[in-house]
VMD Tcl script that draws the C-alpha trace (Angstrom):
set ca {
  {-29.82 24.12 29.94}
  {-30.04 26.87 27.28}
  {-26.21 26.19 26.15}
  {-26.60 22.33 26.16}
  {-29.60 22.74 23.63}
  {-27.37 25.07 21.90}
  {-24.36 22.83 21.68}
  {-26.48 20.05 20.67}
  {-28.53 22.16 17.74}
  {-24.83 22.84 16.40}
  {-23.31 19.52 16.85}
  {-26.44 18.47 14.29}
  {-25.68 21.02 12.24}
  {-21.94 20.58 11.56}
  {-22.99 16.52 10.89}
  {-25.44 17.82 8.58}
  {-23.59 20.07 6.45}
  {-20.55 17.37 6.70}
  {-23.07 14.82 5.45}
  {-23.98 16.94 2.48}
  {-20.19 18.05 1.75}
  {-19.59 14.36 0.56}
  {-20.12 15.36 -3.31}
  {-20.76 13.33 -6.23}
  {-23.59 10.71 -4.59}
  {-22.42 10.67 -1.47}
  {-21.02 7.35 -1.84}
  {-18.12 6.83 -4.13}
  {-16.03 5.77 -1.38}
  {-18.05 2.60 -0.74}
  {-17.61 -0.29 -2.93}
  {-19.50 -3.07 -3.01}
  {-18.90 -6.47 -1.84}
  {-16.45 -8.34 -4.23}
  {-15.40 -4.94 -5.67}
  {-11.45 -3.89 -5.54}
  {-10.25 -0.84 -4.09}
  {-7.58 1.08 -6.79}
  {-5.05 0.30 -4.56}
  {-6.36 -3.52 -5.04}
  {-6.73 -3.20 -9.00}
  {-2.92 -1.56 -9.12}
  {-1.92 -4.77 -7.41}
  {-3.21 -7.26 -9.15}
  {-1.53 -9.37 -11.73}
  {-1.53 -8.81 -15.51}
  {-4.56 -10.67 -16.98}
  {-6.29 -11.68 -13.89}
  {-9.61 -11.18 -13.24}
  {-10.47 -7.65 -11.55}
  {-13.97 -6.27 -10.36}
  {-14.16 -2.46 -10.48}
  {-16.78 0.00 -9.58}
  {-15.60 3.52 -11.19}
  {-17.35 6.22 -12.70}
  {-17.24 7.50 -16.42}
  {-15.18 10.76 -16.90}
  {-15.20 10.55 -20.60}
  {-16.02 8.18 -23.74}
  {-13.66 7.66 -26.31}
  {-15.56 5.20 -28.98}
  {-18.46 2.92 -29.59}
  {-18.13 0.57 -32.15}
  {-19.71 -2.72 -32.42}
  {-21.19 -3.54 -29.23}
  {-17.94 -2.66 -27.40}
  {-17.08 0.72 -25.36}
  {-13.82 2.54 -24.61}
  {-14.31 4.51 -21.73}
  {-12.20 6.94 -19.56}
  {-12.99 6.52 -15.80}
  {-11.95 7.44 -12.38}
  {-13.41 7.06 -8.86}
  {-11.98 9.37 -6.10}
  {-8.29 7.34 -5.68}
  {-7.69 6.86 -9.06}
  {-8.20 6.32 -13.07}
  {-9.15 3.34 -15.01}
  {-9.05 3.26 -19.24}
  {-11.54 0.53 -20.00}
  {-10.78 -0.79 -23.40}
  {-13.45 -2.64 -25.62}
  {-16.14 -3.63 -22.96}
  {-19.01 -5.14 -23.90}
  {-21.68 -2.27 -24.29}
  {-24.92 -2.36 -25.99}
  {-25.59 1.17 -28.45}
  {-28.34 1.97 -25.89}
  {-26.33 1.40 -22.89}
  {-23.46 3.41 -24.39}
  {-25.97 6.33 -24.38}
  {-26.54 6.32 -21.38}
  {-23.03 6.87 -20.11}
  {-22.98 10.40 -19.62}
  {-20.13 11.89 -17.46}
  {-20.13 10.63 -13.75}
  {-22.28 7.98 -14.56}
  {-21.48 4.76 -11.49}
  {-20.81 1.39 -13.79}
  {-19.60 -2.22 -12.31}
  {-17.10 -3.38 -14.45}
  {-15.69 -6.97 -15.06}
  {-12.73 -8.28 -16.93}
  {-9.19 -8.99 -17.14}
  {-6.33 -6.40 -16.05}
  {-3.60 -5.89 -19.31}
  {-1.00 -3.89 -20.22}
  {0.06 -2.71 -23.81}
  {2.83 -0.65 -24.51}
  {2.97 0.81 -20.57}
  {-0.67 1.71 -20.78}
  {-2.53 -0.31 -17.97}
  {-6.46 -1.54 -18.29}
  {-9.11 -3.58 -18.44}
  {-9.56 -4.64 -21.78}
  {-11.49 -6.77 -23.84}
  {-14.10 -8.66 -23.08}
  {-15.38 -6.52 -19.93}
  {-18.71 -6.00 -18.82}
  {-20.30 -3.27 -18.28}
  {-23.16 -2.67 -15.63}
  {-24.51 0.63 -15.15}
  {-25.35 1.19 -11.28}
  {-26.82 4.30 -9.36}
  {-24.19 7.06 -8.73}
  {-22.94 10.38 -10.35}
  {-18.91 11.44 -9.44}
  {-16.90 13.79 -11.71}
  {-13.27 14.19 -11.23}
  {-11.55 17.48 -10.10}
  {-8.58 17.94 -12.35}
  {-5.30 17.61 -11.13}
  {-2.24 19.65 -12.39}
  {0.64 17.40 -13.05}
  {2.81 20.16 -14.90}
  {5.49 19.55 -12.24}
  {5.61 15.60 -12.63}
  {6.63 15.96 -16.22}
  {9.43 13.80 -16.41}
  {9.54 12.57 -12.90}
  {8.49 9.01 -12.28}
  {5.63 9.98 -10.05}
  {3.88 11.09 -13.34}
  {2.80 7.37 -13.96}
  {0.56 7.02 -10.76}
  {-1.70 9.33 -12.59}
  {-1.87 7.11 -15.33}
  {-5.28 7.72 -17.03}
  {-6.80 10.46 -14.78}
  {-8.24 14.08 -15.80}
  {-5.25 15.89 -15.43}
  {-3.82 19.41 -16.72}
  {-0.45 21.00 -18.17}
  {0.05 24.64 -17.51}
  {2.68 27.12 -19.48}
  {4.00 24.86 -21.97}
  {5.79 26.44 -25.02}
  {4.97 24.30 -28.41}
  {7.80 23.30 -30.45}
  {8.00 22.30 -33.79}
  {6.42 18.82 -34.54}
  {9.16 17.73 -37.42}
  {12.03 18.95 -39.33}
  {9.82 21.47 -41.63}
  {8.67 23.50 -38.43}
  {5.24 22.58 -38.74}
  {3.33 22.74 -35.52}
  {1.74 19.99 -35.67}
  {1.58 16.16 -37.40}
  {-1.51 14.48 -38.81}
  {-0.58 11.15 -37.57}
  {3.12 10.28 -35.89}
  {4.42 10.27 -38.91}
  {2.09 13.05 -40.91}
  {0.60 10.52 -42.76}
  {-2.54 11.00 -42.23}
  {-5.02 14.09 -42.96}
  {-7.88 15.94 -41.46}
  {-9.96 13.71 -39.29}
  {-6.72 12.07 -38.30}
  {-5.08 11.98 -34.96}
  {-2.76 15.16 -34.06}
  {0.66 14.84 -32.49}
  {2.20 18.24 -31.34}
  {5.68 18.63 -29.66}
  {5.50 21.17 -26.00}
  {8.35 21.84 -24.09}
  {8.65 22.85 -20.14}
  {11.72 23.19 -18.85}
  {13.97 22.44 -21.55}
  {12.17 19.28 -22.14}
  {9.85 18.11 -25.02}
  {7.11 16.42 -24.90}
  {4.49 14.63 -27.41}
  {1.17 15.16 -26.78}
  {-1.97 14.32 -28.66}
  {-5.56 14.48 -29.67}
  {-7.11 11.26 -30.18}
  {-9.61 11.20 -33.24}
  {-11.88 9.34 -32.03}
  {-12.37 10.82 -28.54}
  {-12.25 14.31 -29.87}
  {-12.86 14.10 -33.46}
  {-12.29 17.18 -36.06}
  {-15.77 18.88 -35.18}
  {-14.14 19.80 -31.61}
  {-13.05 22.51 -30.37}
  {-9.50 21.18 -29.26}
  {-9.07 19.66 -32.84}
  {-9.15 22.80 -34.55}
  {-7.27 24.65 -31.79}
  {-4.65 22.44 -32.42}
  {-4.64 23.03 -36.24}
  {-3.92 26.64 -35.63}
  {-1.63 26.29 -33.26}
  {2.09 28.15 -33.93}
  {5.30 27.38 -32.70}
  {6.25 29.49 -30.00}
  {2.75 29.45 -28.46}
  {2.29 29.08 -24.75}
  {-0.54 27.24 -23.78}
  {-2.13 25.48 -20.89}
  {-4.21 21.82 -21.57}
  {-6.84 19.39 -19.98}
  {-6.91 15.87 -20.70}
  {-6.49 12.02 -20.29}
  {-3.12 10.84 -19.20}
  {-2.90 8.33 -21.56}
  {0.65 6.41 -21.57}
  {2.78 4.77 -25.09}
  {5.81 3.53 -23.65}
  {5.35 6.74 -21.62}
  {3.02 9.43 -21.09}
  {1.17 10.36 -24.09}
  {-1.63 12.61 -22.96}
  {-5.03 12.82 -25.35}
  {-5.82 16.42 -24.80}
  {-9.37 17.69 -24.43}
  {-8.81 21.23 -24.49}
  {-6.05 23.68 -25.66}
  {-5.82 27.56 -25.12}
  {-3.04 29.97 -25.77}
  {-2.05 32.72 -23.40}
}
mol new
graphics top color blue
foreach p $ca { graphics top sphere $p radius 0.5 }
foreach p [lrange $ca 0 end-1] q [lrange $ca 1 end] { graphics top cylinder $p $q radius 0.2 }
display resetview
């Protein structure tokens, strides 16, 4: 009798502690009725409607009533583009915040989202992302089917960014200045590779930005970020450090 009680005391137990291992709200497997799946939303056509429920990792701009947002549930990443956000709604978007979001599904230069004209509704919810090393996928076609997600790049080597040996481009083309977007070459096994930080997601107040600026050639560094893609990867890093 004793060991039955026993057995059944643990058997709670274990569903109790699996119960609370869920993370985020215990929930961001479950979508709601009407809502895609990411396996759904990778499906779907260009420009046809799509329903997501996803969860915001990161927020790139606000600028006239419309949002650009970096999100990702537990299967995968979604770049909302332009959504229809009020100022006050945009504040409240910290990171793992649960939103509903409605629009089209488009594609510009390789880079896959839902773009203009997207709603926004902020549900009940909180998920953050792990970050996933994709050092190894540089390069390999796999790479894409993280496309947008919190990823990181370990023991890269910068190279130089142009012909001068500068280590690192205001703009593509250097034709911008301080404030502007930074391109910087890095290189992992014999292969180079543009990276940059995106202005307006980390302007030049951050931490990244000015890492970047002081950045040599030669470094070795390791980086966090957004897999962004322009007719091919094009990560917008969050956060640089040398070894």
């Amino acid at each position: 009798m004793k060991k039955t009680i026993a057995l059944t005391l643990t058997l709670a137990l274990v569903l109790s502690l699996t119960a609370c291992g869920k993370g985020g709200d215990g929930g961001e497997d479950k979508k709601s009725e009407g809502v895609m799946t990411h396996d759904e939303y990778m499906a779907a056509a260009l420009d046809s409607e799509v329903v997501i429920e996803t969860y915001v990792q990161a927020k790139q701009s606000w600028w006239e009533d419309k949002a650009t947002l970096y999100t990702q549930d537990k299967d995968g990443a979604y770049f909302v583009y332009n959504a229809v956000c009020s100022e006050a709604d945009y504040e409240k978007l910290t990171p793992g915040t649960k939103i509903k979001v409605t629009g089209y599904k488009t594609e510009w230069s390789g880079e896959v989202e839902v773009a203009e004209g997207a709603t926004i509704e902020i549900q009940d919810g909180n998920y953050v992302a792990p970050i996933t090393d994709v050092t190894d996928l540089l390069g390999k076609d796999d790479l894409i089917n993280h496309q947008n997600e919190f990823v990181s790049f370990k023991g890269m080597t910068v190279e130089a960014a142009d012909d001068s040996g500068a280590a690192f481009l205001y703009n593509w083309d250097g034709s911008g200045e301080d404030g502007s977007d930074l391109y910087f070459n890095v290189s992992k096994d014999g292969q180079t590779y543009t990276f940059t930080v995106e202005s307006y997601l980390c302007d030049s107040s951050t931490e990244v930005y000015q890492a970047v600026k002081n950045l040599n050639v030669g470094d070795t560094v390791d980086m966090e970020g957004y897999l962004y893609w322009y007719e091919g990867a094009n990560p917008h890093i969050t956060s640089v450090s040398v070894k």
